[in-house]
DSSP file (Angstrom, degrees, kcal/mol; ACC not computed):
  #  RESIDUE AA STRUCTURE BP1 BP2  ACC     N-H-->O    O-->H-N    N-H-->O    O-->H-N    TCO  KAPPA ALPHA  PHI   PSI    X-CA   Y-CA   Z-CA
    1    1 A X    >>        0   0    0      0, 0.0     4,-2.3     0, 0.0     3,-1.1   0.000 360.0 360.0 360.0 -29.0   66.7   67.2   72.4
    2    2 A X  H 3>  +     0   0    0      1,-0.2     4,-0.7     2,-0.2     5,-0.0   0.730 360.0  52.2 -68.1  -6.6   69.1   70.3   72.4
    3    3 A X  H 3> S+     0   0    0      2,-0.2     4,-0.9     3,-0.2    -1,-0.2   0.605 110.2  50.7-117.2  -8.0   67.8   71.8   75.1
    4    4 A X  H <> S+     0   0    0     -3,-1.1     4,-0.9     2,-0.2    -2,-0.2   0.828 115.3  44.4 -66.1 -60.5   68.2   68.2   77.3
    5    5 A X  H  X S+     0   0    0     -4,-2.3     4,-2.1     1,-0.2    -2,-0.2   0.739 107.9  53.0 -88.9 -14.6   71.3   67.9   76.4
    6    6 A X  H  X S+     0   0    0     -4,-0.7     4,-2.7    -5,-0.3     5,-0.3   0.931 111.8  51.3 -68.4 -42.9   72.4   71.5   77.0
    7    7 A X  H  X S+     0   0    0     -4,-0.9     4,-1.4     2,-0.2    -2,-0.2   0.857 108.8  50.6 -65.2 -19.4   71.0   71.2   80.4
    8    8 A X  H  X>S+     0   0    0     -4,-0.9     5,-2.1     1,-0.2     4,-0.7   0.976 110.7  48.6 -72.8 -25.8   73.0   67.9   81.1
    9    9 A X  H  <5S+     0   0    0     -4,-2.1    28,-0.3     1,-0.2    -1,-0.2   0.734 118.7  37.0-103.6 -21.3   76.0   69.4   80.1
   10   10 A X  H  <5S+     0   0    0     -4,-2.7    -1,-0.2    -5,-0.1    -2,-0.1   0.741 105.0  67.6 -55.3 -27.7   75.4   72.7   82.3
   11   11 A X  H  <5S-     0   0    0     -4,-1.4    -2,-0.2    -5,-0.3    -3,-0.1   0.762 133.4 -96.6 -79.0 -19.8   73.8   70.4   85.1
   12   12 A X  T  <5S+     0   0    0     -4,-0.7    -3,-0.2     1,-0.3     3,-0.1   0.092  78.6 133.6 130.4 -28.2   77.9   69.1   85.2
   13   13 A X      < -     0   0    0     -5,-2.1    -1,-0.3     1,-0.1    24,-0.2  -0.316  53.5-121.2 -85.5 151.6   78.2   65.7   82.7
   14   14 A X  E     -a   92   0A   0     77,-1.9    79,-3.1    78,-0.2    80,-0.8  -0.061   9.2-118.3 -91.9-172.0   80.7   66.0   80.9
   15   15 A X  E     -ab  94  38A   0     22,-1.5    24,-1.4    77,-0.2     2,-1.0  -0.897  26.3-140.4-108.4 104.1   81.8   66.1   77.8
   16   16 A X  E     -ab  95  39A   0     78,-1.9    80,-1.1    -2,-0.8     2,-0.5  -0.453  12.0-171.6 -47.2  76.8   84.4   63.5   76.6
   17   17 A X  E     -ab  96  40A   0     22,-2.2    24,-3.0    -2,-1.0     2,-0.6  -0.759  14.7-152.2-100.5 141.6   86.9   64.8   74.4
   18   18 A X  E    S+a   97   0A   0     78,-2.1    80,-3.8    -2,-0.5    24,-0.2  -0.961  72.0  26.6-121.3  92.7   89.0   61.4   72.9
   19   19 A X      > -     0   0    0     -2,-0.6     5,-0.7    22,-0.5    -1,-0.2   0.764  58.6-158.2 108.9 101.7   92.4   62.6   72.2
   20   20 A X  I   > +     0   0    0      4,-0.2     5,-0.8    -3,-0.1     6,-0.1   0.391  54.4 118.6 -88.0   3.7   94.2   65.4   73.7
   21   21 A X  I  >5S-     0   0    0      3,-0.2     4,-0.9     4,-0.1    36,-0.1   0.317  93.4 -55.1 -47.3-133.7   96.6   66.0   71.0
   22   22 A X  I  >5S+     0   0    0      2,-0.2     4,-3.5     3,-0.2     3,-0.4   0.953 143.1  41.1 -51.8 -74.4   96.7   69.6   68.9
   23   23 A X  I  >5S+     0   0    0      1,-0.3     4,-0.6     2,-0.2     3,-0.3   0.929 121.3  40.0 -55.3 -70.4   92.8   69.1   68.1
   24   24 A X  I  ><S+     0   0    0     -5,-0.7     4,-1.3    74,-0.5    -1,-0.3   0.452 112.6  49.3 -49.1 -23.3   91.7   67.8   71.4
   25   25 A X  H  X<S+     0   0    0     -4,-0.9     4,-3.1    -5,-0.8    -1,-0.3   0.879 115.3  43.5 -52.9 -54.4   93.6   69.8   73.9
   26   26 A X  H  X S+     0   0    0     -4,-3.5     4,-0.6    -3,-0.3    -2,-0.2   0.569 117.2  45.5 -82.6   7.8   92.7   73.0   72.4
   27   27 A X  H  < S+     0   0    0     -4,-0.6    -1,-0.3     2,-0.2     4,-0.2   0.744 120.0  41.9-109.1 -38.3   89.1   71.8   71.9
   28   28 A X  H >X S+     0   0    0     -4,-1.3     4,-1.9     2,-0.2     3,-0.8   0.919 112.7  54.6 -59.4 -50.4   89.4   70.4   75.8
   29   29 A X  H 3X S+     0   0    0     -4,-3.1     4,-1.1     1,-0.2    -2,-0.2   0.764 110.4  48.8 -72.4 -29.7   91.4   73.9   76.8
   30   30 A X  H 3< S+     0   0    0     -4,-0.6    -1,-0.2     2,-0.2    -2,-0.2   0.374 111.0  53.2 -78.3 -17.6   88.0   76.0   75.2
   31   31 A X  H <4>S+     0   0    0     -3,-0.8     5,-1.0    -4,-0.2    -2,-0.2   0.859 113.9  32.6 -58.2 -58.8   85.5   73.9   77.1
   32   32 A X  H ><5S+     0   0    0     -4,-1.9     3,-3.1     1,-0.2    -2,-0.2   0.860 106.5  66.6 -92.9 -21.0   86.4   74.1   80.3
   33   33 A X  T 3<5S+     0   0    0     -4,-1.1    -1,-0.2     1,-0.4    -3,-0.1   0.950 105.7  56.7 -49.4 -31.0   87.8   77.6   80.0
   34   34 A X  T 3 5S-     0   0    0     -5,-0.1     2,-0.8     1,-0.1    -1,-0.4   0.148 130.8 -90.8 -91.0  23.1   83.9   78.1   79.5
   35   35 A X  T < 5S+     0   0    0     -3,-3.1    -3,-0.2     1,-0.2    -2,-0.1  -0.094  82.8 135.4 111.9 -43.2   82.7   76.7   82.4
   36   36 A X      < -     0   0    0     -5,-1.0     2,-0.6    -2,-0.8    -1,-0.2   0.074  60.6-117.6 -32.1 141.9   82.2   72.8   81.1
   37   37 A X        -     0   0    0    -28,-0.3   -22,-1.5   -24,-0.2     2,-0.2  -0.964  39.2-163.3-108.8 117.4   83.1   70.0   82.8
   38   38 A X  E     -b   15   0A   0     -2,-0.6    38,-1.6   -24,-0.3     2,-0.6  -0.538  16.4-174.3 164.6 111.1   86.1   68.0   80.4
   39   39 A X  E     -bc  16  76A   0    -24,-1.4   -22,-2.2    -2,-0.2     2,-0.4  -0.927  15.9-159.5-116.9 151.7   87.3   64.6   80.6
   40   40 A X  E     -b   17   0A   0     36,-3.4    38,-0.5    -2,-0.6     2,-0.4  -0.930   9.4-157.6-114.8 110.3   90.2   64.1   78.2
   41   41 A X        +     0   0    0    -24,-3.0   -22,-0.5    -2,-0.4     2,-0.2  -0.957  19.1 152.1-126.0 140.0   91.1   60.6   77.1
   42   42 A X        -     0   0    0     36,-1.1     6,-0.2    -2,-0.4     5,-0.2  -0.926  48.9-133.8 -97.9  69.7   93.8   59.2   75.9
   43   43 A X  S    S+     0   0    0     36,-0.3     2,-0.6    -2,-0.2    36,-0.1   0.533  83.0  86.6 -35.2 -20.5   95.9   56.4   75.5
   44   44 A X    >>  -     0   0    0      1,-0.1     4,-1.2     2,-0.0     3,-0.6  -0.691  65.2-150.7-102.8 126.2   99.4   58.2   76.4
   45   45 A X  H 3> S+     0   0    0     -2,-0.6     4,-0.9     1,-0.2    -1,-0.1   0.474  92.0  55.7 -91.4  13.8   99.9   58.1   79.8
   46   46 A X  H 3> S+     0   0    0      2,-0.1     4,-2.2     3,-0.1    -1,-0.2   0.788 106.6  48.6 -22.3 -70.2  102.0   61.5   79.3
   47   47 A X  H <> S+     0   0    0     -3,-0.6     4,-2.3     2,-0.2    -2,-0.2   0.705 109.0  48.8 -69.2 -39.5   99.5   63.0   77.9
   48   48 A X  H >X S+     0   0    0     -4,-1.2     4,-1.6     2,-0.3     3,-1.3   0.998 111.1  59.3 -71.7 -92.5   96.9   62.0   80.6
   49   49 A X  H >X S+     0   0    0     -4,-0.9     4,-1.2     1,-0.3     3,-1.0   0.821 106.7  41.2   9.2 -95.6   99.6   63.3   83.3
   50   50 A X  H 3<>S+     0   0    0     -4,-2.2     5,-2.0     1,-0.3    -2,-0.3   0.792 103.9  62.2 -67.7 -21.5   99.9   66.5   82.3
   51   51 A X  H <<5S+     0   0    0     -4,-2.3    24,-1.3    -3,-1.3     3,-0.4   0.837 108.7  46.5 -79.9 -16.3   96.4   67.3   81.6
   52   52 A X  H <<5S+     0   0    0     -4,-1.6    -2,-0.2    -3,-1.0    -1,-0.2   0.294 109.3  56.2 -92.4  14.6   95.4   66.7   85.4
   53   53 A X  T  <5S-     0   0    0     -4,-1.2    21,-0.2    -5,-0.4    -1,-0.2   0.389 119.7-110.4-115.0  10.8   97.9   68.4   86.3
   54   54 A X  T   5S+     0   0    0     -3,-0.4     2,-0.6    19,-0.3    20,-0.2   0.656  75.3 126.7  95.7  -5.8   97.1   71.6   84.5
   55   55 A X  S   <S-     0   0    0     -5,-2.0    -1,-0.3    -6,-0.2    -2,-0.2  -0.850  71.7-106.9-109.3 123.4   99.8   71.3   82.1
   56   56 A X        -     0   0    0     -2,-0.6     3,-0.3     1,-0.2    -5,-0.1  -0.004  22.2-147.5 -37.7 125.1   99.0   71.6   78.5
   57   57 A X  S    S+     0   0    0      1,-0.3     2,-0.3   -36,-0.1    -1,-0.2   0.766 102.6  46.2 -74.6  -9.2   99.3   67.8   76.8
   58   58 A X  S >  S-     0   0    0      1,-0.1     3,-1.7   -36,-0.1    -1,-0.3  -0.861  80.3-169.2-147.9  80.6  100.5   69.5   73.7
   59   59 A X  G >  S+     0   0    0     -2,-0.3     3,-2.8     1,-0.3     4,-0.4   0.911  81.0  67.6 -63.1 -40.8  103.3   72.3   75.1
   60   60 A X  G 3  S+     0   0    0      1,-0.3    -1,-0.3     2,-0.1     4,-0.2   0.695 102.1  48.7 -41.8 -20.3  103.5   74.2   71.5
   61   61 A X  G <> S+     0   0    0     -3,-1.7     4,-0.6     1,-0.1    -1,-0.3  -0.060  78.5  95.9-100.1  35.2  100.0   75.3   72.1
   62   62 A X  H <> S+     0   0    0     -3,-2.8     4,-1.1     3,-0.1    -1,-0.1   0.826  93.6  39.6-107.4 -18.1  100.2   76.7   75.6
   63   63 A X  H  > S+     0   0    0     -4,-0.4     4,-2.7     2,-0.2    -1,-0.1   0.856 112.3  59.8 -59.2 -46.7  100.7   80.5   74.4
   64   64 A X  H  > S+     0   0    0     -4,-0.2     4,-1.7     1,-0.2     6,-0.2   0.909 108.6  40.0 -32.6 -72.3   98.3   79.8   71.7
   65   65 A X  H  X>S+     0   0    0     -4,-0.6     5,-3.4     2,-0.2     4,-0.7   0.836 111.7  56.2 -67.7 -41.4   95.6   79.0   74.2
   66   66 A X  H ><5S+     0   0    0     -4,-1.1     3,-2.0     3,-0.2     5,-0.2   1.000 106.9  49.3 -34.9 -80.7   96.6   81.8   76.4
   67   67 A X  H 3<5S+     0   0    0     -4,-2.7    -2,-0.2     1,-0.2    -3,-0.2   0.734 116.7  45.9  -4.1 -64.8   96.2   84.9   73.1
   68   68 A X  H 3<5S-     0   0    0     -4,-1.7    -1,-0.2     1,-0.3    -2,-0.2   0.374 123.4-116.3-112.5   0.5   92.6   83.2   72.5
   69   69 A X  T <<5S+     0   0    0     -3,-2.0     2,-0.4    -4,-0.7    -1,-0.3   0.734  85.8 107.5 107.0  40.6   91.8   83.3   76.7
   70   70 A X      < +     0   0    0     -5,-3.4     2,-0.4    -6,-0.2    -2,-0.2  -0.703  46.3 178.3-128.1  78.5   91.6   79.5   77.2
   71   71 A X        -     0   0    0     -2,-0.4    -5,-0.1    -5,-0.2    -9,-0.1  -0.720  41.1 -98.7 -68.7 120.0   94.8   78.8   79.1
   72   72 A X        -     0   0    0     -2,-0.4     2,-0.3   -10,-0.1   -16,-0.1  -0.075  44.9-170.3 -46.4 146.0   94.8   75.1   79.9
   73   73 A X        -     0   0    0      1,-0.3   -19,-0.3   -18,-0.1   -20,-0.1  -0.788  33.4 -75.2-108.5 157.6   93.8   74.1   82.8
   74   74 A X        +     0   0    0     -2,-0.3    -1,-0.3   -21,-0.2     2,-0.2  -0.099  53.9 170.4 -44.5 163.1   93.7   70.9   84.9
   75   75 A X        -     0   0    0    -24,-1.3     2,-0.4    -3,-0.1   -21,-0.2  -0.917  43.5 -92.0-153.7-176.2   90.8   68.7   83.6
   76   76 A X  B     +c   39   0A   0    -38,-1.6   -36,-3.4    -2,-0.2     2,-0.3  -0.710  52.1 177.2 -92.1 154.3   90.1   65.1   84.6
   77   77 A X        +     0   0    0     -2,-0.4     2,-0.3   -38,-0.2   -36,-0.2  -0.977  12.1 174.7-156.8 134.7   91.8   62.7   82.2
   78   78 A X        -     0   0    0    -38,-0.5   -36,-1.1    -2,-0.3     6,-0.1  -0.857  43.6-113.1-132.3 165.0   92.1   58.8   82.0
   79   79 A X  S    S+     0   0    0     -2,-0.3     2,-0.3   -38,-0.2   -36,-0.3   0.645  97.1  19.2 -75.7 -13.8   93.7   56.5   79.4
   80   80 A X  S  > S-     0   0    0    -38,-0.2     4,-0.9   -37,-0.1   -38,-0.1  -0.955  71.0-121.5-126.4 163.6   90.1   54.9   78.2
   81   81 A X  H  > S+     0   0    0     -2,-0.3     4,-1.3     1,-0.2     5,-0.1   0.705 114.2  61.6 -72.9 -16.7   86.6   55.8   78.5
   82   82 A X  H  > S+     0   0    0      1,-0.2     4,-1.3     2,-0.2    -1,-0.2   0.815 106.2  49.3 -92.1 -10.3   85.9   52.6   80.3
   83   83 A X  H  4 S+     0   0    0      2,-0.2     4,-0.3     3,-0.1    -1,-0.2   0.764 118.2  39.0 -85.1 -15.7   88.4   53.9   83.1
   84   84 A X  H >X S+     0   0    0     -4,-0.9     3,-2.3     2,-0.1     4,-0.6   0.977 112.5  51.9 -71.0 -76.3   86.7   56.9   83.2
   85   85 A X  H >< S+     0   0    0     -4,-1.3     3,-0.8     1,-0.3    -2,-0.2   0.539 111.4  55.3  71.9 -68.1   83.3   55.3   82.8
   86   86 A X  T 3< S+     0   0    0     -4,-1.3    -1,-0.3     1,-0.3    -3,-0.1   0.820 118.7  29.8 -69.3 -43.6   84.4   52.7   86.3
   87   87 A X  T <4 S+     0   0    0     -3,-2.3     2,-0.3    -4,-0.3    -1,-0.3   0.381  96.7 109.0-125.1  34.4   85.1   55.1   88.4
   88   88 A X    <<  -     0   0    0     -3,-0.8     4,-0.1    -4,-0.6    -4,-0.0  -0.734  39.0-166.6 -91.1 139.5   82.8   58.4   87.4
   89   89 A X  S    S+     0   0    0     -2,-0.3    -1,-0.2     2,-0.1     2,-0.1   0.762  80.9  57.6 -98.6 -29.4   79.8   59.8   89.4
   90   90 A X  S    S-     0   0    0      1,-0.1    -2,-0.1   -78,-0.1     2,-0.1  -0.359  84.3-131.4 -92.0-174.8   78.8   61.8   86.7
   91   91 A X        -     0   0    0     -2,-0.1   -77,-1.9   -76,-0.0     2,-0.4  -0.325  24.8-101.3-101.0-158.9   77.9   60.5   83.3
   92   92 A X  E     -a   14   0A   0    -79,-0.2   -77,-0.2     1,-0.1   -78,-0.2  -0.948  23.8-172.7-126.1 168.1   79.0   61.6   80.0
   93   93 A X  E    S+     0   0A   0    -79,-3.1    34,-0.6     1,-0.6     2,-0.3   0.832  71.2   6.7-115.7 -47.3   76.8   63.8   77.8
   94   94 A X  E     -ad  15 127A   0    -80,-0.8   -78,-1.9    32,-0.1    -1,-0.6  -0.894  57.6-136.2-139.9-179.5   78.9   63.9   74.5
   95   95 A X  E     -ad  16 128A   0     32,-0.6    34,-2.4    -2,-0.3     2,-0.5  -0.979  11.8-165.6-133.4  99.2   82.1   62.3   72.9
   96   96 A X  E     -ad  17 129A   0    -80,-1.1   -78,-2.1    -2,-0.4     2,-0.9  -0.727  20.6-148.6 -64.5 100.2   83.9   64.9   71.3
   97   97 A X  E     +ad  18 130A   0     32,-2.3    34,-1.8    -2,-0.5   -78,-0.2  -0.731  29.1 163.3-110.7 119.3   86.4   62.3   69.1
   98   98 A X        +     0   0    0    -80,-3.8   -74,-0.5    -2,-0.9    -1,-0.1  -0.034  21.5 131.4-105.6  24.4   89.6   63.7   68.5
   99   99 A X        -     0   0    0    -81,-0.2     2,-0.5    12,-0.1    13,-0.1   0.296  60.7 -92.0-117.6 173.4   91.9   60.8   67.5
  100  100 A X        -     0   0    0      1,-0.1    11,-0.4     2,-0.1    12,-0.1  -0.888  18.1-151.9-122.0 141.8   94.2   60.7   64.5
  101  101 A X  S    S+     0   0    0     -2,-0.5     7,-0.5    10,-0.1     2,-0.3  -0.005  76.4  54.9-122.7  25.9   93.1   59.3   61.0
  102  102 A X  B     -F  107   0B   0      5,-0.3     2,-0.3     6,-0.1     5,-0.2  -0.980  55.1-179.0-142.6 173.4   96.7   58.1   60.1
  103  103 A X  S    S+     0   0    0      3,-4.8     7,-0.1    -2,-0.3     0, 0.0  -0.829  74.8   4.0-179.4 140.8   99.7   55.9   61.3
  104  104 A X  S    S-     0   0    0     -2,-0.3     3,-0.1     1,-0.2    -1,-0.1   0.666 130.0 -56.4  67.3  29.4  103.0   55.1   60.2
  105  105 A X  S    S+     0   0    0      1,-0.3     2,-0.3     0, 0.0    -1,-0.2   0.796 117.4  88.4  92.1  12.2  102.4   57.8   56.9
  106  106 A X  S    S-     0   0    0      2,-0.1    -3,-4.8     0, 0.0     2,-0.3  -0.991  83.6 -86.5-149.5 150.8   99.4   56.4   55.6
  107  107 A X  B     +F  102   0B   0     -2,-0.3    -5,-0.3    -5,-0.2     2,-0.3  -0.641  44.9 173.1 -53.5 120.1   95.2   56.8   56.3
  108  108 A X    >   -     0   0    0     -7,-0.5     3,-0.5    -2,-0.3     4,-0.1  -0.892  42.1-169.7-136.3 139.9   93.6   55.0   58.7
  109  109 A X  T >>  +     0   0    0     -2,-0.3     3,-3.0     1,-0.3     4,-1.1   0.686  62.7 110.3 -85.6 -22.8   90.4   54.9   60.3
  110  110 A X  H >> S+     0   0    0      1,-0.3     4,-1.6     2,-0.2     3,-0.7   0.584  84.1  42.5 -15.7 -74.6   91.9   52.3   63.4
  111  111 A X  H <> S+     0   0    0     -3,-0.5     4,-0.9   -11,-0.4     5,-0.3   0.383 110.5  45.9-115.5 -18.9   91.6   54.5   65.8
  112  112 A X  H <> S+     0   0    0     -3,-3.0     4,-2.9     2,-0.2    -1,-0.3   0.874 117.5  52.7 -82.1 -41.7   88.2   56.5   65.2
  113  113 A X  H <X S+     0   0    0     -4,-1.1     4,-1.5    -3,-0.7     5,-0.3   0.941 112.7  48.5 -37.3 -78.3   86.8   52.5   64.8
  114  114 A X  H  X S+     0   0    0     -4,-1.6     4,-2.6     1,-0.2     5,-0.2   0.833 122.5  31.6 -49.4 -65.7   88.6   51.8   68.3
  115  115 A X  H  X S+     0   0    0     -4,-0.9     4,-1.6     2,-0.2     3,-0.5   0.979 117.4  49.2 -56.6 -80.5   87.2   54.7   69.8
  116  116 A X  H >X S+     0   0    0     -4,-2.9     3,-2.4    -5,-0.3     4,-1.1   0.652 120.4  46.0 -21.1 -86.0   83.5   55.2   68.0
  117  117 A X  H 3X S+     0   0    0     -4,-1.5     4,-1.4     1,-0.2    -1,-0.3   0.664 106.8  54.1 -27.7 -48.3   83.2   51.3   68.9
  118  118 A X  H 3< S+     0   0    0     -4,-2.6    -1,-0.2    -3,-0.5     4,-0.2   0.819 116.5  42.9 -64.8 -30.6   84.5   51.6   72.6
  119  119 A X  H XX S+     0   0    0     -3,-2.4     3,-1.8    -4,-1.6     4,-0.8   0.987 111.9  50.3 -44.5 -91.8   81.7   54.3   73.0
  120  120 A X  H >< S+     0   0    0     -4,-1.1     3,-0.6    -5,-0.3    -2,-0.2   0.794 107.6  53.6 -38.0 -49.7   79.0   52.7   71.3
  121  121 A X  T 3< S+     0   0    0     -4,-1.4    -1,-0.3     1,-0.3     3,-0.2   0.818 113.9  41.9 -64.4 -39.6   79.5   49.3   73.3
  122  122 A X  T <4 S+     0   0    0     -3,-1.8     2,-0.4     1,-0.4    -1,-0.3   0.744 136.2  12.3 -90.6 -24.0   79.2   51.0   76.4
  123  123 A X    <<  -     0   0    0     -4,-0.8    -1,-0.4    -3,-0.6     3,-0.2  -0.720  63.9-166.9-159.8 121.3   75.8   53.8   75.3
  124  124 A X  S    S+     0   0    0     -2,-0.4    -4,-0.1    -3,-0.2    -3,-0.1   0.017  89.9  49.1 -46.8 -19.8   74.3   52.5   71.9
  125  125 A X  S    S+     0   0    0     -5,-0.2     2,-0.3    24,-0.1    24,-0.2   0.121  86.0 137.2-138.4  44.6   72.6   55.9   71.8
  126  126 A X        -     0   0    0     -3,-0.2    24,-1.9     1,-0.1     2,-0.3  -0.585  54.8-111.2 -86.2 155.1   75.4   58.0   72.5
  127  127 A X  E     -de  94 150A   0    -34,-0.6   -32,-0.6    -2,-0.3     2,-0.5  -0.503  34.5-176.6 -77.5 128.4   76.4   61.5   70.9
  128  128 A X  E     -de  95 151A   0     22,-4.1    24,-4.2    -2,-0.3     2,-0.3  -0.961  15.4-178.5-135.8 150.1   79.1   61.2   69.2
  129  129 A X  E     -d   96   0A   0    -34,-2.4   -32,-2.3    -2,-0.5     2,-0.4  -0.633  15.8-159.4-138.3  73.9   80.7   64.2   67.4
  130  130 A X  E     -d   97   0A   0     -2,-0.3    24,-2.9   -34,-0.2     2,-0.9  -0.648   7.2-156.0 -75.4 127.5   84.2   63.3   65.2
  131  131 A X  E     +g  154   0C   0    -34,-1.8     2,-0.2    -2,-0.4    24,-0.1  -0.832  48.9 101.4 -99.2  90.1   86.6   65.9   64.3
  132  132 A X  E    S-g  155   0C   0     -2,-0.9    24,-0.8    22,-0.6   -32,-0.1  -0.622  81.7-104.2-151.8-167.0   88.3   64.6   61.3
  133  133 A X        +     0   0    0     -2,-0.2    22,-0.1    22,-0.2    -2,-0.1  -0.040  67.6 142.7-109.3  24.2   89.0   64.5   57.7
  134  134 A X        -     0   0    0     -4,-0.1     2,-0.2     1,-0.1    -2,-0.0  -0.082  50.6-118.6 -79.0-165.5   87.0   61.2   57.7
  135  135 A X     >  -     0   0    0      1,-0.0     4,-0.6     0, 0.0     3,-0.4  -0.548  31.6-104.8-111.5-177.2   84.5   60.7   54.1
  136  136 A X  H  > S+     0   0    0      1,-0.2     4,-2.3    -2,-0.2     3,-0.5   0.766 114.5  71.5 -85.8   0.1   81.3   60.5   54.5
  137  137 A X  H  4 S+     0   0    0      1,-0.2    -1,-0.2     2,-0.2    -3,-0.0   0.823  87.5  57.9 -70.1 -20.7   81.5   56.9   53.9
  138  138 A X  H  > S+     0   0    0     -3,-0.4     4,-0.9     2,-0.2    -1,-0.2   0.433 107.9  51.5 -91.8  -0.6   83.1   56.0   56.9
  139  139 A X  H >X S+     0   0    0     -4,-0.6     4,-1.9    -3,-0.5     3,-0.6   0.972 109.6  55.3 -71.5 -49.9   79.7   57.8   58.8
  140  140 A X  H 3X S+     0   0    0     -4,-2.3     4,-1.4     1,-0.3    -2,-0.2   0.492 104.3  45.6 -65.9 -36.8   78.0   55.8   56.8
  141  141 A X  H 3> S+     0   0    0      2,-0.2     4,-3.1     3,-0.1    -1,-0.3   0.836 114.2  46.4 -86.6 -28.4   79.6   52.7   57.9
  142  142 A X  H << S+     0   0    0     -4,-0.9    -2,-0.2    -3,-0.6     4,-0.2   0.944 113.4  55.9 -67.2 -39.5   79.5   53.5   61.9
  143  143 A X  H  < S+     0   0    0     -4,-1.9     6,-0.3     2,-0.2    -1,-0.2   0.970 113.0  40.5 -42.3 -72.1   75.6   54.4   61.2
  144  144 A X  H  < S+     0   0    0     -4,-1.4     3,-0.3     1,-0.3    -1,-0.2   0.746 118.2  43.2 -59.4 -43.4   75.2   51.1   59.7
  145  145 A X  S  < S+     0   0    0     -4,-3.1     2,-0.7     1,-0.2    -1,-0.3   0.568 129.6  23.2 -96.2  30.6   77.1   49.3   62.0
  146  146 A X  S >  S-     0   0    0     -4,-0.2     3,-0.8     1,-0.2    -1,-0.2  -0.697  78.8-178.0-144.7  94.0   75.5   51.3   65.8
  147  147 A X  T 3  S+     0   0    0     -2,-0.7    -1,-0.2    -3,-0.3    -3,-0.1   0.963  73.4  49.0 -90.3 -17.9   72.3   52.5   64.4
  148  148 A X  T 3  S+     0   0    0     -3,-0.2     2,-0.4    -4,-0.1    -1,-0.2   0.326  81.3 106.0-107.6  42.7   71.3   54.0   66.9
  149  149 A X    <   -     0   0    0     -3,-0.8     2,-0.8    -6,-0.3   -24,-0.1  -0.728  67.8-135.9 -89.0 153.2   74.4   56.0   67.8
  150  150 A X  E     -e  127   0A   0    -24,-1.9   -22,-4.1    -2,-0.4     2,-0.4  -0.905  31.0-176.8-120.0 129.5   73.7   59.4   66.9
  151  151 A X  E     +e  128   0A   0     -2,-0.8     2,-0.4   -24,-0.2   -22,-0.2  -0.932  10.1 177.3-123.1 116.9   77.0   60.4   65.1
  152  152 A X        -     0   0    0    -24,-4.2     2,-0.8    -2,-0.4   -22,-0.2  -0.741  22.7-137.5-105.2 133.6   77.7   64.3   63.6
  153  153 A X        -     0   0    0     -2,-0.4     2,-0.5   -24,-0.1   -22,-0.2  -0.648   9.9-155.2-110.4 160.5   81.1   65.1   62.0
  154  154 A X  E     -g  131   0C   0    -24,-2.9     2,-0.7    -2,-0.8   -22,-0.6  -0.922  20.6-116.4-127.5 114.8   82.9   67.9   62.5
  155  155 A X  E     -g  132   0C   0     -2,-0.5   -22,-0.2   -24,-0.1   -24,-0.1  -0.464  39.5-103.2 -77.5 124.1   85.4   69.3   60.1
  156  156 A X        -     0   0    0    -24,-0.8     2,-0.5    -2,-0.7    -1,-0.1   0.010  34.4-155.3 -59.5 126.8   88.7   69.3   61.4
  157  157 A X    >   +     0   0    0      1,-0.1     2,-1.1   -26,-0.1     3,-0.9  -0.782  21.3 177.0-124.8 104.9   89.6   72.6   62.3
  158  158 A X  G >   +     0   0    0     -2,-0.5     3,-0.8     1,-0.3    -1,-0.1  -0.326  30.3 139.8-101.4  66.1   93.1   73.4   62.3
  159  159 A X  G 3   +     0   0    0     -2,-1.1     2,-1.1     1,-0.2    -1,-0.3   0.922  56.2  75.2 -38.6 -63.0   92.7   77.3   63.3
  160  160 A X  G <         0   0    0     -3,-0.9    -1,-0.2     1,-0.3    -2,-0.1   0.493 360.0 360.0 -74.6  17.0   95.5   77.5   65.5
  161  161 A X    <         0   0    0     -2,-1.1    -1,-0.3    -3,-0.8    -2,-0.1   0.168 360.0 360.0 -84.9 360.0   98.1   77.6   62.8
């Protein structure tokens, strides 16, 4: 399977990164810098904006990203995957999930659920790759309920501090 999916994701489908904030920008801006092709999505239609226009969604990291040779760049960027999804010729290869695993001061998983789930519903047997603080309980629970998404975590990797 790596060698499938390494060719889809050379061949041009892209890679899905879900939340352009700190993680996801600089995780989007280190993709494409490498040749990948980068959807960003994003509920904030700011955010969205300025990453197809080439402008860093997250300005505190545009030196940052310079230093380490991945100066943002445009990418394509919608506010859901199913608006990406509608009006895309290519598909997508992986889901990169960058999303935030609090609100209002307190942990919560809302927003990986909304996402994982918005995924799943659309590809049942998509890669999905979150980059979070989540436990392992909460793989455990997305396993259980999309079994045949195939879900990796990634620990969130706050390098650019």
């Amino acid at each position: 399977m790596g060698a499938r999916l390494r060719d889809r994701v050379m061949a041009g489908e892209a890679v899905a990164v879900h939340g352009i904030g700190y993680i996801g920008a600089s995780c989007a801006s280190f993709l494409a810098a490498r040749g990948l092709t980068v959807v960003g999505i994003d509920p904030d239609e700011a955010k969205v904006s300025a990453a197809r226009e080439g402008r860093c969604p997250v300005p505190a990291l545009v030196a940052w990203l310079a230093t380490a040779g991945a100066p943002f760049r445009a990418i394509q960027a919608e506010t859901s995957i199913v608006a990406f999804i509608n009006r895309a010729d290519a598909g997508v290869a992986v889901h990169h999930v960058c999303v935030p695993t609090e609100a209002e001061g307190a942990e919560s998983d809302a927003a990986l659920h909304a996402c994982v789930d918005g995924v799943a519903e659309r590809d049942p047997t998509a890669i999905v790759i979150v980059e979070s603080t989540v436990p392992p309980t909460w793989l455990d629970a997305i396993t259980h309920r999309w079994p045949s998404l195939r879900v990796a975590a990634a620990p969130r990797r706050d390098w650019f501090d």
